[in-house]
One Martini backbone bead per residue (centre of mass of N, CA, C, O) as a GRO file, in nm:
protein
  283
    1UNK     BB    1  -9.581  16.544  -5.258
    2UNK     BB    2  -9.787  16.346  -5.304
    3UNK     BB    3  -9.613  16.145  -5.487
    4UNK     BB    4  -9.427  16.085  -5.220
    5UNK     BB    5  -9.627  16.015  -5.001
    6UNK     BB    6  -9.740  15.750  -5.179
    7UNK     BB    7  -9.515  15.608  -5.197
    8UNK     BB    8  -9.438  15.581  -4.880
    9UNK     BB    9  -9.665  15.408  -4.835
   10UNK     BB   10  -9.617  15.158  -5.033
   11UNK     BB   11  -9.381  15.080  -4.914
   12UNK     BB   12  -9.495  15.004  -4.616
   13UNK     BB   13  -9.702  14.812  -4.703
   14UNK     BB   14  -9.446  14.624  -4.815
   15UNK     BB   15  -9.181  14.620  -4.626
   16UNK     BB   16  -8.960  14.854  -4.679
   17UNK     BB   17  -8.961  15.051  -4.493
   18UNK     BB   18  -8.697  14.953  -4.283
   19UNK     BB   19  -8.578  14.724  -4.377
   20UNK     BB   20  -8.397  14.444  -4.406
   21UNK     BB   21  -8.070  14.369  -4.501
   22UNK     BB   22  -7.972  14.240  -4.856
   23UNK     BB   23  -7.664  14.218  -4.913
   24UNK     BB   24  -7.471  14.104  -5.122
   25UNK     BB   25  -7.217  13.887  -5.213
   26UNK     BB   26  -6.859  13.988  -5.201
   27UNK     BB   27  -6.712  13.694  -5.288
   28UNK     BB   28  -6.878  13.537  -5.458
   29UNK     BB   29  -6.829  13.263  -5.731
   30UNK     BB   30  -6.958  13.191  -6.021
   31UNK     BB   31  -6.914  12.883  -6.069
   32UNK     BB   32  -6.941  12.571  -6.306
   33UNK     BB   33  -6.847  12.307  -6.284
   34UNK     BB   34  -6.549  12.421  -6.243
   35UNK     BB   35  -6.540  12.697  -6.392
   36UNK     BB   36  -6.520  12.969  -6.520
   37UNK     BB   37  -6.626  13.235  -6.386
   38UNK     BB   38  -6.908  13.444  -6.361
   39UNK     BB   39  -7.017  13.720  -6.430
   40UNK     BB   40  -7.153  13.944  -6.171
   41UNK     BB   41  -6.981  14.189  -6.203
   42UNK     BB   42  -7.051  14.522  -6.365
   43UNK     BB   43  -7.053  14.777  -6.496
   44UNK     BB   44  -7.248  15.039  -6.612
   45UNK     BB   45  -7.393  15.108  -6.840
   46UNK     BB   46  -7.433  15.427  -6.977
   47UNK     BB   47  -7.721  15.418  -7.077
   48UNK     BB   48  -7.814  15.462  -6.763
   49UNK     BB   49  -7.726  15.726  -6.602
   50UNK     BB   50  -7.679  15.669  -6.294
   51UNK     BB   51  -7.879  15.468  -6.176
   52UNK     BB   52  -7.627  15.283  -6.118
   53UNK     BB   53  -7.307  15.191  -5.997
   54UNK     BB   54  -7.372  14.852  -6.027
   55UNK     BB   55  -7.365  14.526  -6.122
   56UNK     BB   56  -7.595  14.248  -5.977
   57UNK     BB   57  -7.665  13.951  -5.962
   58UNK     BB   58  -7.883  13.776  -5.800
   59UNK     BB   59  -7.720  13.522  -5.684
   60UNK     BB   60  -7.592  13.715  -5.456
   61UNK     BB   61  -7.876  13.758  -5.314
   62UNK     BB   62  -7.835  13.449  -5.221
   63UNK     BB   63  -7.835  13.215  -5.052
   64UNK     BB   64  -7.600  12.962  -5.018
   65UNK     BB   65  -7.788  12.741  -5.120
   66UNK     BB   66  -7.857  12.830  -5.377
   67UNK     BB   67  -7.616  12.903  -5.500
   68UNK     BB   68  -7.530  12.598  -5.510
   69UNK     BB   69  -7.703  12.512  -5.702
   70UNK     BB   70  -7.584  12.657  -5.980
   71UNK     BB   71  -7.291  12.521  -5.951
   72UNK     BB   72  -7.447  12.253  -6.020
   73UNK     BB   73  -7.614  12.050  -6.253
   74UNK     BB   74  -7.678  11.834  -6.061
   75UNK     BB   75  -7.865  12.026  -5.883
   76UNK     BB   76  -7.988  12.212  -6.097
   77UNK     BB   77  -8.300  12.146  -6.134
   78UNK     BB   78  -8.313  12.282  -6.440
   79UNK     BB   79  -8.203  12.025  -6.597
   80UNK     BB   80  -8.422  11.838  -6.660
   81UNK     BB   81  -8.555  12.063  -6.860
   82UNK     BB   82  -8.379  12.050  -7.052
   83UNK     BB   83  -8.340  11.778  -7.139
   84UNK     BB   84  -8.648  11.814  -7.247
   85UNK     BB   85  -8.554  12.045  -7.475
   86UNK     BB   86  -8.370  11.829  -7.633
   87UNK     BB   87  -8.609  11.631  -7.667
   88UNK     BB   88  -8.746  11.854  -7.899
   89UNK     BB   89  -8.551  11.923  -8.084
   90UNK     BB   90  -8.520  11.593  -8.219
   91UNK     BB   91  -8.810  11.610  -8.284
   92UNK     BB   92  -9.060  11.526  -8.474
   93UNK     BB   93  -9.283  11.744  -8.652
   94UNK     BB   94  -9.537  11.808  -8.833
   95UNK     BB   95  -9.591  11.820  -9.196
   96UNK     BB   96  -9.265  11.880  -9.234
   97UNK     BB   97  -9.106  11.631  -9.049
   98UNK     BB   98  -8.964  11.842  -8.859
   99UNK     BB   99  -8.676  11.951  -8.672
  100UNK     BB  100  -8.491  12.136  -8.556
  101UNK     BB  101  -8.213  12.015  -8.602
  102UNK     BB  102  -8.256  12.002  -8.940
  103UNK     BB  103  -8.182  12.331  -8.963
  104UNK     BB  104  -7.939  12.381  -8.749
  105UNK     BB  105  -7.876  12.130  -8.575
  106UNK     BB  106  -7.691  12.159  -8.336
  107UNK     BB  107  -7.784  12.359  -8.034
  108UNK     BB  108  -7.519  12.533  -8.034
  109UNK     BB  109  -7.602  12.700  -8.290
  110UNK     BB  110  -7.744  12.953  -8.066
  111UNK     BB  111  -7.519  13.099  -7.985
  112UNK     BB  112  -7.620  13.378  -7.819
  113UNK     BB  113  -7.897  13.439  -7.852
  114UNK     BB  114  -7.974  13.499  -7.534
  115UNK     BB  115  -7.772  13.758  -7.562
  116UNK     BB  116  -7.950  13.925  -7.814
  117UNK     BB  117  -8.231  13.904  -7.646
  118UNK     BB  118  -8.406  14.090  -7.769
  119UNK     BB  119  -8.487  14.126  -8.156
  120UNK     BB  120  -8.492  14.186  -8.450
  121UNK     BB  121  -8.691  14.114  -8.761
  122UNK     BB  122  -8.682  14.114  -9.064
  123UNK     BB  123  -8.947  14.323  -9.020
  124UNK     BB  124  -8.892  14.498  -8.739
  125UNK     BB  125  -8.973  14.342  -8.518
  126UNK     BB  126  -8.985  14.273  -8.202
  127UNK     BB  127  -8.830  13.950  -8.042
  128UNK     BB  128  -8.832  13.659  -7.880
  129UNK     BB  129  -8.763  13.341  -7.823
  130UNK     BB  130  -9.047  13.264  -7.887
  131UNK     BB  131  -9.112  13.403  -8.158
  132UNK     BB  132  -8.895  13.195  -8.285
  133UNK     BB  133  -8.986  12.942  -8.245
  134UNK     BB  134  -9.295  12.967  -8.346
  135UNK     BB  135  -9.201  13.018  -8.633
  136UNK     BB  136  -9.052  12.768  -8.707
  137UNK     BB  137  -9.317  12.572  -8.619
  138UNK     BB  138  -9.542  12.740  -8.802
  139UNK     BB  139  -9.330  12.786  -9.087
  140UNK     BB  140  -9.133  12.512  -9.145
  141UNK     BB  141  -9.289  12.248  -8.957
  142UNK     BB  142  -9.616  12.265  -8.928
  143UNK     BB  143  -9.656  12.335  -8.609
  144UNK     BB  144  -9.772  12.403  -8.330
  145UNK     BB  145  -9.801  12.651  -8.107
  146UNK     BB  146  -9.679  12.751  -7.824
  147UNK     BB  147  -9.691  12.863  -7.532
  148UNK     BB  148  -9.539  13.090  -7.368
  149UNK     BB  149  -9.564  12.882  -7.054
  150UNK     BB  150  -9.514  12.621  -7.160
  151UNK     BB  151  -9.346  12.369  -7.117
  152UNK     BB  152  -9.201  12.335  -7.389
  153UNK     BB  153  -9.093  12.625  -7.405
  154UNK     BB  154  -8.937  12.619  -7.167
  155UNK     BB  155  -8.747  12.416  -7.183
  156UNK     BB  156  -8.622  12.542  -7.464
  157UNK     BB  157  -8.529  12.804  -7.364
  158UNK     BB  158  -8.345  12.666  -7.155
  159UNK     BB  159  -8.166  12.520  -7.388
  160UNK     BB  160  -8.072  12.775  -7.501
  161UNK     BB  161  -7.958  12.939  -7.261
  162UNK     BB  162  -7.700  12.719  -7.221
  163UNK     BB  163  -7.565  12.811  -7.510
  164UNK     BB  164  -7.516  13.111  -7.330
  165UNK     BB  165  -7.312  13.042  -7.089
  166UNK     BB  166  -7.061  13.353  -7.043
  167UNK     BB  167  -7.233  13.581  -7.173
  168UNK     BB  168  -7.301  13.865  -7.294
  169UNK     BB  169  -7.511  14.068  -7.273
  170UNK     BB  170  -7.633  14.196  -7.613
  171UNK     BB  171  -7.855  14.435  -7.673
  172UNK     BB  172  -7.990  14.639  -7.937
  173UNK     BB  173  -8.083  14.997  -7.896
  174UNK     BB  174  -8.011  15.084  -8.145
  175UNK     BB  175  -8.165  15.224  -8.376
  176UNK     BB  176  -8.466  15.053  -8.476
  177UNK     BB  177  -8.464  15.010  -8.138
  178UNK     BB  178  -8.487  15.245  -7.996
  179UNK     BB  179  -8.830  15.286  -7.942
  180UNK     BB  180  -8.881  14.976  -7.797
  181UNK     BB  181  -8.626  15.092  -7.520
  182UNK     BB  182  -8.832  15.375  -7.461
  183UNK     BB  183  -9.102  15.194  -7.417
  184UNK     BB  184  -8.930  15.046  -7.130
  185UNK     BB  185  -8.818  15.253  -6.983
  186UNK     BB  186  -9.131  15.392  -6.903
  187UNK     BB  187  -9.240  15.165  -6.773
  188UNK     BB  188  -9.007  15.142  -6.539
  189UNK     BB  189  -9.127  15.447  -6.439
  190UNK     BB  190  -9.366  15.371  -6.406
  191UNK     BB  191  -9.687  15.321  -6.242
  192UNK     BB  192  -9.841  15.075  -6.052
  193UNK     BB  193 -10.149  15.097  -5.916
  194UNK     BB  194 -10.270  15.110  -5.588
  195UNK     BB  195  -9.912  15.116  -5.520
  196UNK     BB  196  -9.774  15.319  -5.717
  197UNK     BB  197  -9.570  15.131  -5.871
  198UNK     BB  198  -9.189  15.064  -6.005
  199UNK     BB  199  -8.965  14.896  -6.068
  200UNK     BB  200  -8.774  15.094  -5.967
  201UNK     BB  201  -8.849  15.104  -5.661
  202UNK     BB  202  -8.739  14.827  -5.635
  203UNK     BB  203  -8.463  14.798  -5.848
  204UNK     BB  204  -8.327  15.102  -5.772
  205UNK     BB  205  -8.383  15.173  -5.460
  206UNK     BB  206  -8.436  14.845  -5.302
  207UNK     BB  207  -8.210  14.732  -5.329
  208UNK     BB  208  -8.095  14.557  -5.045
  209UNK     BB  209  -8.378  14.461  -4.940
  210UNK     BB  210  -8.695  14.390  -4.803
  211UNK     BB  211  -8.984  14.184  -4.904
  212UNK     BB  212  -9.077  14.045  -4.651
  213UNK     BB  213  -8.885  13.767  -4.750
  214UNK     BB  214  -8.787  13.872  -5.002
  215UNK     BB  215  -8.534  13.975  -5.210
  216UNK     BB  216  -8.422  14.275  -5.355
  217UNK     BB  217  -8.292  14.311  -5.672
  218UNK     BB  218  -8.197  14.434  -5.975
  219UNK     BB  219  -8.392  14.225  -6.211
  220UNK     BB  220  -8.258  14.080  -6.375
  221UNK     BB  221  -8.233  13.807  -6.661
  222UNK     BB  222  -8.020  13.642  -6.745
  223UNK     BB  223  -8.129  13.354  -6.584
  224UNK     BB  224  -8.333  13.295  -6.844
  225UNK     BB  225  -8.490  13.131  -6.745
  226UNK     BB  226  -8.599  13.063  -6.407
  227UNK     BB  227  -8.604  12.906  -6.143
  228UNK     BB  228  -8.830  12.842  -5.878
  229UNK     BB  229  -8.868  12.728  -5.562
  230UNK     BB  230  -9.164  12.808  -5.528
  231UNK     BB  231  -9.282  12.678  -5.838
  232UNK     BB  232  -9.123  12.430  -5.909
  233UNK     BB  233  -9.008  12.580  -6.169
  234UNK     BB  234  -9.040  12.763  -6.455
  235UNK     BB  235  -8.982  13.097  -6.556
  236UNK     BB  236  -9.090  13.352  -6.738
  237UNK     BB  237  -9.011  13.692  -6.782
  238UNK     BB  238  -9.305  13.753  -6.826
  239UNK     BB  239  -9.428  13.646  -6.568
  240UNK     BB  240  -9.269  13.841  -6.378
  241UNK     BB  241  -9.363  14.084  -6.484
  242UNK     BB  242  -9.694  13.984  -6.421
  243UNK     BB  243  -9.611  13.965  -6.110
  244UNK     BB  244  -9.539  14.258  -6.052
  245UNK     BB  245  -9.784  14.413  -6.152
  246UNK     BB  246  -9.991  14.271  -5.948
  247UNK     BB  247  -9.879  14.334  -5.692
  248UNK     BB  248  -9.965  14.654  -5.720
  249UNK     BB  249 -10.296  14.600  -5.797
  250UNK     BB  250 -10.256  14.564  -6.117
  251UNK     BB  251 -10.354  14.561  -6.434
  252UNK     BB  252 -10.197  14.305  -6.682
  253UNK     BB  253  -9.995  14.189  -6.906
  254UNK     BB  254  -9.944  14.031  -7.145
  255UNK     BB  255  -9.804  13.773  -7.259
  256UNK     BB  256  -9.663  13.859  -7.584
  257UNK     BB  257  -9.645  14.130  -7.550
  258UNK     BB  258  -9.509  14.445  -7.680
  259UNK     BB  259  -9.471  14.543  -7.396
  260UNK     BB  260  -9.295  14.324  -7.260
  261UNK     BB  261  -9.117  14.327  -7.524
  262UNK     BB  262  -8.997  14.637  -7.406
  263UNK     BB  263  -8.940  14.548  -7.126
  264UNK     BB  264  -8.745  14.359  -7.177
  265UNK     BB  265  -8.495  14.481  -7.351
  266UNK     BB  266  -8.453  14.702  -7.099
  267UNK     BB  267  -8.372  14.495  -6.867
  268UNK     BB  268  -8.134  14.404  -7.050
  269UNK     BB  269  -7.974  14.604  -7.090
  270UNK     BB  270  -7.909  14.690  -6.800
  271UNK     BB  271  -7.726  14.383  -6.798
  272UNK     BB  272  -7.508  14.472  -6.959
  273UNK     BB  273  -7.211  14.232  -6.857
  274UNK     BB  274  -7.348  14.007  -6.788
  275UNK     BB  275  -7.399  13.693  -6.749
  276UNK     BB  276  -7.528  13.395  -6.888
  277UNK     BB  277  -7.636  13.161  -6.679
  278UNK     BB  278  -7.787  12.910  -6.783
  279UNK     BB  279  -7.963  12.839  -6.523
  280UNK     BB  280  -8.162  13.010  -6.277
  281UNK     BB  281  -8.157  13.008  -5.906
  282UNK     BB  282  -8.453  13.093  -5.741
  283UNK     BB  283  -8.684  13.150  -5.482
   0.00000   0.00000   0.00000
């Protein structure tokens, strides 16, 4: 009863309890550049437990001029960063004289890549795409590693999530993957801060509707990096993660901490079925 009492206090404080409703576009369809519609709407995967009743991307959730951007390359502020992305992939950098290019080739052979990370390292860590650029950069490449929200970093997450735009989200959770899963499912039901709120306070009892001014959708990553009109920037998984724990008023996780590569594994399984936006924008 105590805290059921305390959560409903913290609803009413962020301006949760009886707020307006924000509930996403029941028709539209995001098209870009006139391609074929990519999935916004998807059953919940089993392994949800009926959490959710079906996956909704964010971009639903967005007024009609947002969503209008993400519909052309031409709008979508983000991809100015991608271009940006494009030309550090060619770069020749580091001791070893070499470019991402020198290895890969066309960053096209990326695909998928955005759509099945965060995922197991050849030694059983978990990681994200920033810590596989990391790795490339400063064992192969011999050149300085980026931070995690670093101008380069983001541009290139960003031009690397854009060959995966159209696929489904498809993060591996069994076996080896089970527990660092099962890590991030525990955060996401944790309660945080002095307003002891949970992921899942927002983005799984009170989608569809609005904290003060904000619409508070289910969560999904598939967009990220994602543009944010706020920040007229990119931002990246991590950050929106340690600003939601802010929010609640309790100190956050480093970006690139286990747990947030944890935090982050199952917010992806959650959208598994949702196609990678790449580049996503939202307000």
């Amino acid at each position: 009863m105590k805290k059921t009492a305390t959560a409903l206090a913290a609803l009413l404080a962020l301006g949760l309890a009886g707020s307006a409703g924000a509930d996403p576009s029941e028709d539209a369809e995001l098209s870009i550049n006139g391609e074929p519609p990519l999935i916004t709407r998807a059953p919940a995967p089993a392994h949800l437990e009926g959490a959710l009743p079906e996956l909704i991307s964010g971009w639903l959730y967005r007024d009609e001029a947002t969503r209008a951007m993400e519909m052309d390359d031409f709008d979508n502020p983000a991809m100015v960063f991608v271009d940006q992305g494009l030309d550090s992939w060619a770069a020749v950098e580091g001791s070893a004289g070499k470019s991402c290019a020198a290895c890969h080739g066309d960053i096209e052979s990326l695909k998928g890549v955005r759509a099945t990370t965060p995922k197991l390292n050849a030694a059983g860590a978990l990681w994200s795409v920033e810590d596989f650029i990391n790795d490339c950069r400063t064992n192969r490449m011999g050149a300085e590693a980026w931070g995690w929200s670093s101008d380069p970093m983001l541009n290139m997450t960003a031009a690397i999530s854009v060959q995966s735009r159209g696929l489904p989200v498809a993060v591996e959770i069994d076996g080896p993957a089970a527990p660092y899963y099962e890590q991030g499912k525990d955060m996401y039901y944790t309660r945080y801060g002095q307003l002891e709120l949970s992921c899942a306070n927002c983005h799984e009892q009170n989608n569809g509707n609005m904290i003060r001014a904000d619409h508070l959708s289910q969560g999904h990553t598939a967009g990220f990096p994602t543009y944010r009109l706020k920040n007229a920037g990119l931002v990246s998984i991590h950050n929106r993660f340690k600003g939601c724990i802010r929010d609640t008023r309790a100190e956050t996780f480093n970006e690139g901490s286990d747990e947030f590569r944890a935090l982050e594994l199952y917010v992806a399984a959650r959208g598994m079925g949702l196609a990678v936006e790449g580049v996503a924008v939202r307000p």
